[in-house]
N, C-alpha and C positions, 0 to 999 in steps of 0.2 A: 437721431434716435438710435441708428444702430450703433454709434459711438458708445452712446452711452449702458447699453447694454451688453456692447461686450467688455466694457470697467466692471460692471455688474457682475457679469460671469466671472470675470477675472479676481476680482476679490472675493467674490463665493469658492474658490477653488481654491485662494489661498488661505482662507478662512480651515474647510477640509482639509488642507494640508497641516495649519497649526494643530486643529484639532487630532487629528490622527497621531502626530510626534509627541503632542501631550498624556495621547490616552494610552499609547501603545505596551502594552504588560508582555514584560520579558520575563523567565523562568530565574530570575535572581533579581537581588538587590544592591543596588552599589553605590559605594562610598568613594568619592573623587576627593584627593589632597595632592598636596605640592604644586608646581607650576613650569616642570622643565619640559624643554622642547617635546623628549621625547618619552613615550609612554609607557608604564611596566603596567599591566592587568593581572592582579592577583588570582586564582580558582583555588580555594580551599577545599580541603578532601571527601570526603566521605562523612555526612551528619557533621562536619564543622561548620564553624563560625568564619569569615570574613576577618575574625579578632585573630584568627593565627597567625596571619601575616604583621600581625602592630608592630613585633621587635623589630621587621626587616624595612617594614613603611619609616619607621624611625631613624634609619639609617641612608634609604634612599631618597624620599619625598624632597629632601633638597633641592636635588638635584634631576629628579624626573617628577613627571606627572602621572602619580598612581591611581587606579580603580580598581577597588577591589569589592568583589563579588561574597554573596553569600547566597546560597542555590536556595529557592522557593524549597519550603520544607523542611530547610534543613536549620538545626539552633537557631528555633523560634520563628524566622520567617513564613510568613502567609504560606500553604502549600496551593498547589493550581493541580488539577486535574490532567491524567494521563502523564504523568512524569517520564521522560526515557533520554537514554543518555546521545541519540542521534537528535531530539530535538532542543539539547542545551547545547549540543555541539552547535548547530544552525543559528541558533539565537543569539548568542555567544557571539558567532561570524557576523551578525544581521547588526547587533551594537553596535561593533569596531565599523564597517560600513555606513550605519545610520547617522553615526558621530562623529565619521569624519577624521577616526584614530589611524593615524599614518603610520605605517608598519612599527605597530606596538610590539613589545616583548613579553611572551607570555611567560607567566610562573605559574605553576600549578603543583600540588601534591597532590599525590595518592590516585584517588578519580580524578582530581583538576590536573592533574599530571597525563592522566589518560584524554581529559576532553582535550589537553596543548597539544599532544601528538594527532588527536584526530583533528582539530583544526586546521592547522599547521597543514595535515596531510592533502586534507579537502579544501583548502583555500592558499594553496600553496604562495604565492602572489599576495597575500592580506597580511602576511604574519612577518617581524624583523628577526626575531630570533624567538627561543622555548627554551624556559631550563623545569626539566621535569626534576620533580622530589619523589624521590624513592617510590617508582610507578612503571610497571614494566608492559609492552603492550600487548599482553597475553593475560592477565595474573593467573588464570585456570590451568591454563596450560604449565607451569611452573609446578604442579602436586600430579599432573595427570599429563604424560607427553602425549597423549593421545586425541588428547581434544577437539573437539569441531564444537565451531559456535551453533549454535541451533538457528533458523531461519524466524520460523514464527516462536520464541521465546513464552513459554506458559510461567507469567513468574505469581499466580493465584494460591499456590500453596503456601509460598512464601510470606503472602500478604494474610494469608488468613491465620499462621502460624503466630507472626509478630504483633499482629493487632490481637490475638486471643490470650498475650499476656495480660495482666495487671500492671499498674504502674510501679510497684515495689519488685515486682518477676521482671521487668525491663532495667530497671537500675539496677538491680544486682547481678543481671548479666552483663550489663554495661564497666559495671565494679571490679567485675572477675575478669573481661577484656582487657580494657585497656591500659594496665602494667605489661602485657603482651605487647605493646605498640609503641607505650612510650615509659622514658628510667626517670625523666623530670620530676618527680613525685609533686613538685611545690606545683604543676598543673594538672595534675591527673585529674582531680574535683571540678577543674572549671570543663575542663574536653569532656570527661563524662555528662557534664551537667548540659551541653553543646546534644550530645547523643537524645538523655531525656526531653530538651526542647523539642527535639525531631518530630515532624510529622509521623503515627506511627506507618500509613502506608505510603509515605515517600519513603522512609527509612526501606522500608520492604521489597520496594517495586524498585528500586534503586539501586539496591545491592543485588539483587537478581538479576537485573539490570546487566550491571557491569560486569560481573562475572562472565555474562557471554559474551561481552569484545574480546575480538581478536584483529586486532591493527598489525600484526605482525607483516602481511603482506603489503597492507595501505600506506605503512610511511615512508614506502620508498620514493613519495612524490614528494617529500619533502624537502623543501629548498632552501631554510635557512637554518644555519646557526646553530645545532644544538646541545647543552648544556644535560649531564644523564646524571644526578647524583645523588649515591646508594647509600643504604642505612650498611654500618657495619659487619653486619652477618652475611650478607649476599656479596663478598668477596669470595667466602668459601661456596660459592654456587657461580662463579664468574663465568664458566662456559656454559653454562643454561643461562644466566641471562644476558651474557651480552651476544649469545646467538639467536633470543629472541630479538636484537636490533640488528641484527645481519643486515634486513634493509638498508639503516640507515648509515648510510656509510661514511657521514660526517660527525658522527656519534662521538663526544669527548665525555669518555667515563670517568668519575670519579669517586671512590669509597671514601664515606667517612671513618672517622679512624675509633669511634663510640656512637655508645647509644643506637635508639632503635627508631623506629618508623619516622616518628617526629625531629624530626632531623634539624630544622630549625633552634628546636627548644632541649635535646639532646648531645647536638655537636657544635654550639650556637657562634663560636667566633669563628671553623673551621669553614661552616655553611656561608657563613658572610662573609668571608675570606675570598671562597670558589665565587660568589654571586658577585661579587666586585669585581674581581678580576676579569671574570665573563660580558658582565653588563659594561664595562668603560675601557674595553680592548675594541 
């Protein structure tokens, strides 16, 4: 009798356990392709899509096994409650462990750029290498040398501000950004249109968000590999920012030679030139 009660137990537990990996909701959504050994984990920026990485999955998925993410909230995805950037960092780490991903290679722009360096920082040991797109681990501190991140962050004005547009008052500020960020014109309509999908108070609480990281001092635990490359214009800003990575002191910078933020879709054979070379040395 007790045999068989503990088979009982024993498949009630694993029963709990399928269910729990079935149910488990993480703060993004992700798309698996390719099938090589080893793993690249996309983090798109700031109100992007998951779709910004396509030109570069296109080029690598051969050859690794990509996942790429697209953050609750953000173009179109479901948003979840209480959004911050210390708990997609976590969750992010909690995947690559949950799954089983053997020291994957993170890519990230802009914020996805900021969650690979705090990842990286705080799981030092989980991560193969980080190639950050144009994401520095300060941004604030870059307009204001003065900066201290704030402890308890009030980002409620922010939320009340964004959400008290219209949805014609949010695209048209959307409209008048983002030629600021990127020269590609033939995607300026779909990245903006990535923006208006946006949850409006993910959008809110997410950019106030990030403005208070400050990894400046955190990534000097970092121990693999990493990959820093910069939109065009922040050459002429090279000792502000590559004194915000003083930490890391295996930091291999490198400028692009045009175009802006979106570096990808702005300097597009240069980017995949540096990520090849990076990724199969």
């Amino acid at each position: 009798m007790k045999k068989y009660i503990l088979i009982i137990a024993l498949l009630f537990s694993v029963l709990c356990l399928n269910v729990f990996a079935q149910t488990k909701q993480y703060p993004f959504e992700v798309s698996k392709t390719g099938k090589g050994k080893q793993a690249l984990i996309f983090i798109p920026g700031f109100a992007s899509s998951g779709a910004v990485w396509d030109e570069t999955k296109a080029v690598f998925e051969k050859d690794f096994t990509c996942y790429t993410l697209t953050m609750a909230g953000f173009a179109g995805v479901k948003p979840q409650p209480n959004p911050s950037f210390e708990n997609w960092k976590n969750e992010i780490a909690n995947y690559i462990k949950n799954n089983k991903i053997e020291k994957p290679i993170l890519i990230g722009h802009s914020m996805g750029g900021g969650l690979a360096l705090a990842i990286a920082a705080d799981y030092p040991d989980l991560i193969g290498k980080i190639v950050v797109v144009d994401a520095l681990p300060c941004l604030a501190a870059l307009s204001d040398l003065s900066f201290k991140s704030k402890e308890n962050n009030d980002c409620s004005a922010m939320v009340t501000q964004m959400t008290a547009m219209n949805d014609t008052q949010f695209y048209d500020m959307q409209k008048q950004t983002m030629p600021r960020l990127l020269a590609e014109t033939s995607k300026l309509e779909m990245v903006v249109d990535w923006s208006v999908k946006s949850d409006r108070v993910t959008f809110a609480q997410m950019y106030c968000d990030f403005f208070n990281i400050d990894l400046r001092e955190k990534i000097a635990t970092i121990k693999c590999p990493p990959l820093i490359l910069l939109e065009s214009y922040f050459i002429n800003l090279k000792p502000a920012i590559e004194g915000q990575y003083k930490n890391l002191k295996t930091a291999n910078f490198q400028y692009a030679s045009k175009g802006m933020h979106f570096i990808m879709y702005d300097d597009k054979d240069w980017y995949l030139g540096q990520l090849n070379n990076f990724l199969k040395s």
